[in-house]
C-alpha positions as CSV (number, residue, x, y, z in Angstrom):
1,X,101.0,-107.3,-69.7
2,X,100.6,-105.8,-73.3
3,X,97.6,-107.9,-74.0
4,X,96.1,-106.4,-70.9
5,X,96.6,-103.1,-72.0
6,X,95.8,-103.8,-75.7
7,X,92.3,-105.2,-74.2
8,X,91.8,-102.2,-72.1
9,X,92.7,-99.7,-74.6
10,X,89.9,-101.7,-77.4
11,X,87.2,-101.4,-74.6
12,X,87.9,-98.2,-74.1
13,X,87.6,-97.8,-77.5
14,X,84.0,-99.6,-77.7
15,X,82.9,-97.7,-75.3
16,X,83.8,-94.3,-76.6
17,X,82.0,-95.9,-80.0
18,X,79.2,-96.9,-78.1
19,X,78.6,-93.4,-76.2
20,X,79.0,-91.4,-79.2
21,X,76.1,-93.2,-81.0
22,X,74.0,-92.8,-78.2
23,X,74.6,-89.4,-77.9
24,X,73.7,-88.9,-81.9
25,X,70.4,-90.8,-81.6
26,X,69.9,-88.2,-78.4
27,X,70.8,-85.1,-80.7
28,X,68.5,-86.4,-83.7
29,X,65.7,-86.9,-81.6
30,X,65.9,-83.4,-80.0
31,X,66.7,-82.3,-83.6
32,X,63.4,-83.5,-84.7
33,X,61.3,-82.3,-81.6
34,X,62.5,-78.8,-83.1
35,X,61.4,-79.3,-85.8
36,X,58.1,-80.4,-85.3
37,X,57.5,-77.6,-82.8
38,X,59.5,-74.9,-85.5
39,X,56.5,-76.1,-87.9
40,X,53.7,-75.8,-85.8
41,X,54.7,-72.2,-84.4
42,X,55.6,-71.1,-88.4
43,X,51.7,-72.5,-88.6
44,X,50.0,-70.7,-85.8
45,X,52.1,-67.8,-86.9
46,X,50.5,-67.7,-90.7
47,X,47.4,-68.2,-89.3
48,X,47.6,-65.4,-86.7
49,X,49.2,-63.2,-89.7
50,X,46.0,-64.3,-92.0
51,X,43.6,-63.1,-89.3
52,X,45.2,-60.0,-89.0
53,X,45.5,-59.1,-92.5
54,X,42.0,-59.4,-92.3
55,X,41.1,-57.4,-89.6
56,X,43.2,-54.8,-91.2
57,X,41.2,-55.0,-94.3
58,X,38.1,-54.9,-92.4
59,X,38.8,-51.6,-90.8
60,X,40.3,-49.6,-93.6
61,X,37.1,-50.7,-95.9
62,X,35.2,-49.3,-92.7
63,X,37.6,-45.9,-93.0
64,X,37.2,-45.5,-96.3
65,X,33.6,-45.9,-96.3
66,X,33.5,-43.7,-92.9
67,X,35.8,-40.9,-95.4
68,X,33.9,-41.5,-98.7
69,X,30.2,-40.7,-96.7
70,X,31.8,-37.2,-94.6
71,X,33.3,-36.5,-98.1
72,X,29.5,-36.8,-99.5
73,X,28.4,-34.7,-96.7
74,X,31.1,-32.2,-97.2
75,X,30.1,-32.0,-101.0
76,X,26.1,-31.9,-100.5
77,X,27.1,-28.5,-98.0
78,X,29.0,-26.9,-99.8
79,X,27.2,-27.3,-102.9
80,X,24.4,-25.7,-100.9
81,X,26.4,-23.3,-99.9
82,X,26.9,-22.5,-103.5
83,X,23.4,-22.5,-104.7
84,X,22.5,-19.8,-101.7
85,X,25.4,-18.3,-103.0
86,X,24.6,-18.2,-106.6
87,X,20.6,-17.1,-105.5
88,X,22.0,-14.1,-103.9
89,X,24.4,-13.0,-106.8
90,X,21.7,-13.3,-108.5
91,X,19.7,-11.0,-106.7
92,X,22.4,-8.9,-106.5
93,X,22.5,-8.7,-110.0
94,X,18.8,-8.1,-109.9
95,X,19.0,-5.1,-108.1
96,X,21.8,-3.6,-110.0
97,X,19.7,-3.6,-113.4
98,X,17.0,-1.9,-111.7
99,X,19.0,1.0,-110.1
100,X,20.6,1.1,-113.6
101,X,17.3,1.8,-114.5
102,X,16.7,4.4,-111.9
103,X,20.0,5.8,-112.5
104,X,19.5,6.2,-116.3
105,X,15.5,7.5,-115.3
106,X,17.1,10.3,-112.9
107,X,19.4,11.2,-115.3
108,X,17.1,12.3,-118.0
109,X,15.3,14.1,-115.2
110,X,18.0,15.8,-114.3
111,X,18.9,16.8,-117.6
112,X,15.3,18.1,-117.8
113,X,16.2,20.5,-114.5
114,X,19.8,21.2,-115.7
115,X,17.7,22.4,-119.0
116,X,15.2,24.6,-116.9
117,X,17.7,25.6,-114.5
118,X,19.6,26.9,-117.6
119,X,16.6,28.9,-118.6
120,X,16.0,30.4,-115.1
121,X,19.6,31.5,-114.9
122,X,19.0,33.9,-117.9
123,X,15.7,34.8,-116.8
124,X,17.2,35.6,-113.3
125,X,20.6,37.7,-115.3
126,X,18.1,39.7,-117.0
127,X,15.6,40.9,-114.2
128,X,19.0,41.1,-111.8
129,X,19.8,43.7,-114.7
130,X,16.7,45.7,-114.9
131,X,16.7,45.0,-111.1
132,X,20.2,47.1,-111.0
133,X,19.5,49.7,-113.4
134,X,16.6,50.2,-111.4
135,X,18.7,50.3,-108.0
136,X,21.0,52.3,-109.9
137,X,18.2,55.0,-110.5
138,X,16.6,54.6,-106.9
139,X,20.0,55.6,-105.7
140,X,20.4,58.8,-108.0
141,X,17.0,59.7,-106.7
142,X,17.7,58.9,-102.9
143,X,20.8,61.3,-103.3
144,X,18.7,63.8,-104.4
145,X,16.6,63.6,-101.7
146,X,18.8,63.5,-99.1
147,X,21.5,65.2,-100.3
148,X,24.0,62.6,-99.2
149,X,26.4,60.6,-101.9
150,X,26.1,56.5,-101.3
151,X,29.6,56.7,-99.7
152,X,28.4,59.4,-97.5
153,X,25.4,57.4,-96.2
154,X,28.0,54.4,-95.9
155,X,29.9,55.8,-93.7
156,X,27.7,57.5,-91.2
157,X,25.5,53.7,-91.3
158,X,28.9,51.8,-90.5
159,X,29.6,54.8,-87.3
160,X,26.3,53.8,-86.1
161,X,26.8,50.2,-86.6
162,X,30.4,50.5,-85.1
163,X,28.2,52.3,-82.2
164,X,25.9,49.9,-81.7
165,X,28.8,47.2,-81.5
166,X,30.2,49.1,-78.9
167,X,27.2,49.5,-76.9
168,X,26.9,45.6,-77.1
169,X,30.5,44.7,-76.5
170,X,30.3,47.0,-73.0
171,X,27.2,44.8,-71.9
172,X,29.2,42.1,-72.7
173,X,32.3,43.2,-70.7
174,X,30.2,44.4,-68.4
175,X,28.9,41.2,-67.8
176,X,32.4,39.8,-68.1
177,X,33.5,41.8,-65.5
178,X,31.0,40.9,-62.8
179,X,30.9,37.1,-63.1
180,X,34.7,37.3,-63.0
181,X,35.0,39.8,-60.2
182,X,32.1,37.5,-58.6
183,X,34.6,34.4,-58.9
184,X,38.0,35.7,-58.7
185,X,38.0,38.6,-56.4
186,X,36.8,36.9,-53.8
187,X,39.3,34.5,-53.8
188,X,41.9,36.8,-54.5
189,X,41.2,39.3,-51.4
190,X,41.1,36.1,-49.0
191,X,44.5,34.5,-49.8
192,X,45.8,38.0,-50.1
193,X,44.1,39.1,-46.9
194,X,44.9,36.1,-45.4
195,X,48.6,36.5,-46.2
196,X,48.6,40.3,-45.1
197,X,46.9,39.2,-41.4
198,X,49.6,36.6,-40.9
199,X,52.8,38.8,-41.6
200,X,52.9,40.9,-38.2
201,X,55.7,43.7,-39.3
202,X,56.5,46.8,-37.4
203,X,57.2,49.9,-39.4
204,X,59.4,52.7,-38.2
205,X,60.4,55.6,-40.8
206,X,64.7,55.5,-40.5
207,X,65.5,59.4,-41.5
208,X,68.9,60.5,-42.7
209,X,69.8,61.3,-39.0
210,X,70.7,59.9,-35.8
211,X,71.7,61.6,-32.7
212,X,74.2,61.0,-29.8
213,X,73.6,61.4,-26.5
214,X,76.9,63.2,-24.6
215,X,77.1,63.3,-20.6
216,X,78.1,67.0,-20.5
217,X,78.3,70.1,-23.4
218,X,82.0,69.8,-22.5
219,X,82.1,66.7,-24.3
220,X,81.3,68.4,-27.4
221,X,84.9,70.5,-27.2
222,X,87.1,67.5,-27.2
223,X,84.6,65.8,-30.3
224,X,85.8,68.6,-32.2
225,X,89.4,68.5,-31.2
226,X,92.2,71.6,-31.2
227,X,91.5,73.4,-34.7
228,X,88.7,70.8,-35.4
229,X,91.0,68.0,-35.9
230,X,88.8,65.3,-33.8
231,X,85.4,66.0,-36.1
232,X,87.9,66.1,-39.5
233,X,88.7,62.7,-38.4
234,X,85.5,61.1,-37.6
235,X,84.2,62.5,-40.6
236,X,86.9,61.3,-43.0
237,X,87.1,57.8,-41.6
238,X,83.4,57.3,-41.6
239,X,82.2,59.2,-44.6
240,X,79.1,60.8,-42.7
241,X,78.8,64.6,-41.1
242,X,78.9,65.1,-37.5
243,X,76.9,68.4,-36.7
244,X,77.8,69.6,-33.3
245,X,74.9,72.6,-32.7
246,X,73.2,74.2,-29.7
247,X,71.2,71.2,-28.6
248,X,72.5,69.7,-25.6
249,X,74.0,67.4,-25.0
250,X,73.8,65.9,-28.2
251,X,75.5,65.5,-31.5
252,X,73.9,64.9,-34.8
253,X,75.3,62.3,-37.2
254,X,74.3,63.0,-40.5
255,X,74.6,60.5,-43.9
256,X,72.9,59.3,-46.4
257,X,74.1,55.6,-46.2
258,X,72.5,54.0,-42.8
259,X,75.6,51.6,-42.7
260,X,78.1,54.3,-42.7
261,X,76.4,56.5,-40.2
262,X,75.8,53.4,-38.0
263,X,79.2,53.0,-38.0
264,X,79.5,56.6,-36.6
265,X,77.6,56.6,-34.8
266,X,79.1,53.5,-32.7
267,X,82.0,54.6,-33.3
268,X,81.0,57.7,-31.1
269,X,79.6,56.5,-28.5
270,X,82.6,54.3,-27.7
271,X,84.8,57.3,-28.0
272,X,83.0,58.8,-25.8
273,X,82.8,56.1,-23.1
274,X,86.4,55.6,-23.1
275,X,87.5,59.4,-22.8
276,X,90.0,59.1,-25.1
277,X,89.7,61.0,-28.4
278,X,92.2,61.5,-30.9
279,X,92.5,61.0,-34.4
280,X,95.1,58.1,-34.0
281,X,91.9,56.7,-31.5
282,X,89.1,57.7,-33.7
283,X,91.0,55.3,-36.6
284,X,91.4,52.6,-33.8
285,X,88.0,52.3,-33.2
286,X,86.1,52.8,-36.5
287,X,88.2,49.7,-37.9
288,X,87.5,47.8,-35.0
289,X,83.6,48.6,-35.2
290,X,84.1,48.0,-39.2
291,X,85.2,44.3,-38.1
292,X,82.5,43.6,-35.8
293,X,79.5,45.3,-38.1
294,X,80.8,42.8,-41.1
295,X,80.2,39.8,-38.2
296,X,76.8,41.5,-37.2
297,X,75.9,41.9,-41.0
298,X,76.5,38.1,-41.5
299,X,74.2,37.2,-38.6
300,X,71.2,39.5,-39.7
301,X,71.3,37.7,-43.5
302,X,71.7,34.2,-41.4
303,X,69.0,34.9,-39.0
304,X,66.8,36.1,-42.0
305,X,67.3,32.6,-43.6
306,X,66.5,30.9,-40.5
307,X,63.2,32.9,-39.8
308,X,62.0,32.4,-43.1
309,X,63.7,28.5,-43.0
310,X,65.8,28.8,-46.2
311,X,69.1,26.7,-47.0
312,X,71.6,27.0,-49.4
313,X,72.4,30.5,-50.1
314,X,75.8,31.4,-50.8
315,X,77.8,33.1,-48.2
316,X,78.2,36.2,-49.8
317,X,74.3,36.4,-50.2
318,X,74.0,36.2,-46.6
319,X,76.3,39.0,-46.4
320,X,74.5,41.4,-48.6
321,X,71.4,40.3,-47.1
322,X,72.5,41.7,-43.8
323,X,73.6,44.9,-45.3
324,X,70.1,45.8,-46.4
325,X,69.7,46.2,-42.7
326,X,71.0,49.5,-42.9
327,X,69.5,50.4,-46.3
328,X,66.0,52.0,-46.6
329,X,63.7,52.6,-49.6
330,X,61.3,55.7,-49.0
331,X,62.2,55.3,-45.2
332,X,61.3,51.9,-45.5
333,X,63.8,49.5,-44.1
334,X,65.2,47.0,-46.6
335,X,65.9,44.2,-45.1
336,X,62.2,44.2,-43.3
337,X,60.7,44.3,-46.2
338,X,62.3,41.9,-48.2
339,X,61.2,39.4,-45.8
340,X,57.8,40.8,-45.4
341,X,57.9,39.9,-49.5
342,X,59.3,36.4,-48.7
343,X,56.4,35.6,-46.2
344,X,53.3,37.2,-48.2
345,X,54.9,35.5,-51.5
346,X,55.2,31.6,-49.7
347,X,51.5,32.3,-47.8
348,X,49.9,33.5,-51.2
349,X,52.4,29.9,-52.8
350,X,51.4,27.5,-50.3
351,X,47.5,28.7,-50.8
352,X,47.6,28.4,-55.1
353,X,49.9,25.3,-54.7
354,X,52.9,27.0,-56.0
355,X,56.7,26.7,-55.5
356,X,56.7,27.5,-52.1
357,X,60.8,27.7,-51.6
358,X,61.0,29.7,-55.3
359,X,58.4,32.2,-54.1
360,X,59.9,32.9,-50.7
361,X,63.8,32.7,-52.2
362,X,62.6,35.2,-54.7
363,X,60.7,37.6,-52.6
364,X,63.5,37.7,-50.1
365,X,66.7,38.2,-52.7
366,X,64.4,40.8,-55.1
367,X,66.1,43.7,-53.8
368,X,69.6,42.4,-52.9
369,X,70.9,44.7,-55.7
370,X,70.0,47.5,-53.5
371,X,72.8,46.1,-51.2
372,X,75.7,47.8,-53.2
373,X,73.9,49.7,-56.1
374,X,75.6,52.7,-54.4
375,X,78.9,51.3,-54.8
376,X,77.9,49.6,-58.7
377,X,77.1,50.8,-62.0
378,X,73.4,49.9,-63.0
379,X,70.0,49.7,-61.7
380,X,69.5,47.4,-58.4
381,X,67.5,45.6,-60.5
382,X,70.2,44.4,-63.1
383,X,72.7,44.5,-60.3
384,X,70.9,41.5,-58.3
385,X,70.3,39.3,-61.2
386,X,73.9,39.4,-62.1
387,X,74.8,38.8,-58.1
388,X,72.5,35.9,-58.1
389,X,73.7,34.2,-61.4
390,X,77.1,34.6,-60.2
391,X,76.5,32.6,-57.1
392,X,74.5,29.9,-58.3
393,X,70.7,31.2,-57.3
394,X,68.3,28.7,-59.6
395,X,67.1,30.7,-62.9
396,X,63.1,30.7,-62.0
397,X,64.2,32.1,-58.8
398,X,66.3,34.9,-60.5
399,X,63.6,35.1,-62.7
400,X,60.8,35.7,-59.9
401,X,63.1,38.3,-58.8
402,X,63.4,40.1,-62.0
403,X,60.1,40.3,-62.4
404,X,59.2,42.4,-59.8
405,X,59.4,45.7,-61.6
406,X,57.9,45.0,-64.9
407,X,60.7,45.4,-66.5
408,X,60.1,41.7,-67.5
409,X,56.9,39.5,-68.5
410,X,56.5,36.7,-65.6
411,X,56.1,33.4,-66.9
412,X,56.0,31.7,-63.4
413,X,53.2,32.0,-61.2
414,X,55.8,32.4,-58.7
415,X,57.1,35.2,-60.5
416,X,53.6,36.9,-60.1
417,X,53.5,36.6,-56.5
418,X,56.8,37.9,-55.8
419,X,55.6,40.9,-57.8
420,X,52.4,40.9,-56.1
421,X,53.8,40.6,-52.4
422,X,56.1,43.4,-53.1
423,X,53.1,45.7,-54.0
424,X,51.7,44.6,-51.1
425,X,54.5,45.2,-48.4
426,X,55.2,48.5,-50.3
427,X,51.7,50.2,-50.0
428,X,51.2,49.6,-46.4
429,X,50.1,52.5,-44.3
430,X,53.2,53.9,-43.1
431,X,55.2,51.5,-44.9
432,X,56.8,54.5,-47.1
433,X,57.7,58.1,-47.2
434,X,57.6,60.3,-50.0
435,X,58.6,63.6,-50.9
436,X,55.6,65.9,-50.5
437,X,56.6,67.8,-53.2
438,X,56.7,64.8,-55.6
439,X,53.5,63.2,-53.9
440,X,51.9,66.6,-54.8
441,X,53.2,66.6,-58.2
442,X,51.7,62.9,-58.7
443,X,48.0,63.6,-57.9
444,X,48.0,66.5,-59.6
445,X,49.3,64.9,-62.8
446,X,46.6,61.8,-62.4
447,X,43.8,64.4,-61.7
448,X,45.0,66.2,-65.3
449,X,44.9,63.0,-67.2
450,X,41.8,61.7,-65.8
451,X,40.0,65.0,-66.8
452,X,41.1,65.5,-70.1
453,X,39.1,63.2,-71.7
454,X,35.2,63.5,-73.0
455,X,33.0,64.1,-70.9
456,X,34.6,64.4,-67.8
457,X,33.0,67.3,-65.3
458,X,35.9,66.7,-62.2
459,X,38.1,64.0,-61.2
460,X,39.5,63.4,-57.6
461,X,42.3,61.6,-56.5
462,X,42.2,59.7,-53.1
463,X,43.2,57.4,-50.6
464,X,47.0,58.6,-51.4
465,X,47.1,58.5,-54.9
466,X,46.0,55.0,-55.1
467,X,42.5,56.0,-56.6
468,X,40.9,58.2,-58.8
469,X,37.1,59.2,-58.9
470,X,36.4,60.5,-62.2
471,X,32.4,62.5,-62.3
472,X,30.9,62.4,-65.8
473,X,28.3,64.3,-67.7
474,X,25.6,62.0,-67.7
475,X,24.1,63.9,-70.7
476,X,27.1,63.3,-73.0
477,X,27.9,59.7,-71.3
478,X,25.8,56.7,-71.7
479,X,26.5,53.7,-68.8
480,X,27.8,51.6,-71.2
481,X,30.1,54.9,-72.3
482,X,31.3,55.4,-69.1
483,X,32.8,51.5,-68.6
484,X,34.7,52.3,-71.9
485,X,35.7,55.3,-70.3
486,X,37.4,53.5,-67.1
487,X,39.2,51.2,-69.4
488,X,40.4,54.4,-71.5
489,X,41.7,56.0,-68.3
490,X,43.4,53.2,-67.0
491,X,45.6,52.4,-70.1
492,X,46.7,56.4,-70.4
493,X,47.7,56.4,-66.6
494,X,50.0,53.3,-67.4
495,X,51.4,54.1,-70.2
496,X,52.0,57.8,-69.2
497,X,52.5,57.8,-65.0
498,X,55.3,56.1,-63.3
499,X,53.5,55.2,-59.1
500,X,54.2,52.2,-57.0
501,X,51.3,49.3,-56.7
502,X,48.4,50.6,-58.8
503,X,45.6,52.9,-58.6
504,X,41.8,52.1,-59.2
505,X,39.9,54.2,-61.6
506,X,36.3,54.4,-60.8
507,X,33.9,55.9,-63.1
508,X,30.4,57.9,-61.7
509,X,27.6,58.6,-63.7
510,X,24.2,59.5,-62.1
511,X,21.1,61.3,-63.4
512,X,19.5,63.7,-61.2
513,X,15.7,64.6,-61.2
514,X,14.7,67.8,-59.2
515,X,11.3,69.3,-58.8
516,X,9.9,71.3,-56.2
517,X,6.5,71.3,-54.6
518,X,4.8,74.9,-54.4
């Protein structure tokens, strides 16, 4: 059994001998197929590396030839460039030796001159000299003669220059005048015509009266009251007059202040409705006709704003606005003319493509002040611009409002119109009363002034007071005179008159020929 396995194990053995040999002579074959192929790829691989290394050489040689002939081409242009360059330095320098030349030739010329000059100079001081002493001499003589000293004979040929200026600087103004009148007053008198056709406003002069119709002349007894009680009443709770005459019946309430005597006058009317007049009554009723004219007030300032479509006006604006209801200015009703003002000032805005809301808000709060300037110290003027800077009105509209008078320079075209529009609503036919005796007094002042100066044979003034037609001497006036002359009279009448709007000075000067046929 041992020697079976003893035999198995040493074949076993052989044949594990056996296969490892095999497998070496395997390995050493493939070993040397490597190789071989390792050599012959290591070949191919120097050759392939030899080729290339040659190729490489090949193309820089090519490069640097390709380099060293743009190089040559490079240095052939600019060295060109630099021979042009050099030729025209050249030139240059040329050209500067021979205006050297020319320089150092006009030099010695001008030296010549300056040398001649020189000379002339002194000739020219000494016959300037005799030419003096010889003027000098004329003159002695010429005084002589005429009998006039050189200052004298200044002075009367500068007058007659200054003269002649004049003469020329009327043509010129004359001239002036036309092309602008020409240009500007025709536009002028259609927006301002245009602006007058569109405001429709009714004029009706409110006097210092108004009257009371009564049912019976009975009526009139119990108005007064037992020892005059009633009227002492009415009076003191109203602050107007109440004259009870022979007219019939009728009673006359009298006042100053439209407000106050609207009041009254409401107030009597209701007394005498109702039958029942006493003073306790008479108190009654004038507060309670006091609470509904503040309520009426307020709606003619609101409806004002919404007929002339303006927001944003404090309360107490409104208010005073429909106070100067019952306020008039030379019989002319406040309130109506303020927004005559408002619509003339927007129509004449809209046209020049103004402020449109400045120019209305302005023209209708312009103469607010004249709301309580009875009741305040100060012109109306001061009055409203401190009432609309106290509630908030813009500054160009207080401005266009405070311009109005002339009391301040506008800077705003609006400010211009509002002034403008208020002229214009002012001088209306029947727009205003005034005192006879002060309208009198007026005209004869401007018919004074207008004749006290040169030449003036009669003035007239016309058309109100609103112009004045001034006759001239046409021996002691010359045309161009006589337009001095209007300018002269204008600036005296304001600087010296005090009238609403302004007044047109016109200036006649004619020359008359008469002969008559025998």
């Amino acid at each position: 059994m041992l020697n079976e396995i003893a035999v198995a194990i040493g074949a076993a053995g052989a044949l594990l001998v056996a296969w490892w040999f095999f497998i070496r002579r395997g390995a050493d074959r493939i070993t040397a197929q490597a190789q071989k192929e390792a050599d012959q790829t290591l070949a191919a691989a120097s050759r392939e590396a030899d080729a290339k290394l040659k190729e490489a050489e090949l193309a820089a040689r090519e490069k640097l030839l390709q380099a060293r002939g743009e190089f040559e081409k490079a240095s052939r242009r600019q060295r060109k460039e630099l021979e042009q360059l050099e030729k025209r330095l050249l030139q240059k320098e040329d050209s500067l030796l021979r205006a050297g030349e020319e320089l150092r030739q006009n030099e010695k010329a001008y030296a010549k001159r300056d040398r001649k000059l020189s000379g002339l100079e002194a000739a020219f001081e000494e016959k300037n000299q005799e030419l003096e002493e010889l003027v000098s001499v004329q003159r002695g003589k010429l005084e002589q003669i005429a009998g006039l000293t050189a200052q004298q004979a200044k002075d009367e040929l500068m007058e007659a220059m200054v003269g002649d200026a004049r003469m020329e600087a009327a043509h010129m103004v004359k001239r002036v005048d036309d092309e602008a009148r020409e240009n500007a007053a025709r536009e002028a008198q259609r927006i301002v015509g245009m602006a007058v056709q569109r405001a429709a406003s009714d004029y009706v002069s409110e006097t210092t009266v108004s009257v009371v119709m009564l049912p019976n002349d009975e009526m009139k007894g119990r108005i007064i009251g037992r020892e005059g009680r009633n009227i002492r009443a009415i009076e003191a709770a109203t602050g107007v007059d109440l004259i009870v005459d022979d007219t019939p019946e009728a009673v006359i309430v009298s006042g100053f202040d439209p407000f106050r005597r609207e009041i009254a006058r409401t107030t009597l009317e209701r007394l005498v409705a109702d039958g029942r007049i006493h003073p306790a009554r008479i108190e009654e009723v004038v507060e309670k006709v006091k609470a509904e004219f503040d309520q009426k007030i307020r709606q003619e300032g609101e409806s004002a704003l919404l007929e002339l479509n303006l927001a944003n006006v404090h309360p107490e604006l409104v208010k005073l606005l429909g106070r100067l209801r019952y306020r008039t200015s030379y019989g002319q009703n406040v309130l109506q003319h303020s927004k005559e003002v408002s619509f003339l000032a927007g129509t004449m805005a809209a046209e020049l493509r103004a402020n449109v809301q400045v120019a209305k808000r302005g023209g209708l709060l312009h103469d607010i002040g004249k709301a309580v300037d009875r009741e305040m110290e100060g012109t109306h003027l001061e009055i409203g611009i401190d009432l609309l800077r106290k509630y908030g009105e813009r500054e160009d509209v207080v401005h266009a409002m405070a311009c109005h008078h002339g009391d301040y320079d506008p800077e705003t075209v609006e400010a211009v119109l509002v002034t403008a529009a208020d002229a214009l609503s002012a001088a209306r036919p029947g727009a205003r009363r005034e005192i006879l005796e002060t309208y009198v007094k007026r005209l004869e002042a401007l018919e004074e002034l207008a004749a006290g100066f040169k030449g003036v044979q009669k003035s007239y003034a016309i058309q109100a007071g609103r112009e004045v037609r001034v006759i001239v001497d046409s021996k002691k006036l010359s045309d161009d005179e006589a337009i001095w002359l209007s300018r002269d009279i204008a600036g005296k009448v304001e600087s010296e008159l005090t009238y609403p709007g302004q007044i047109k000075v016109t200036v006649i000067r004619e020359t008359r020929s008469i002969e008559y046929a025998k």
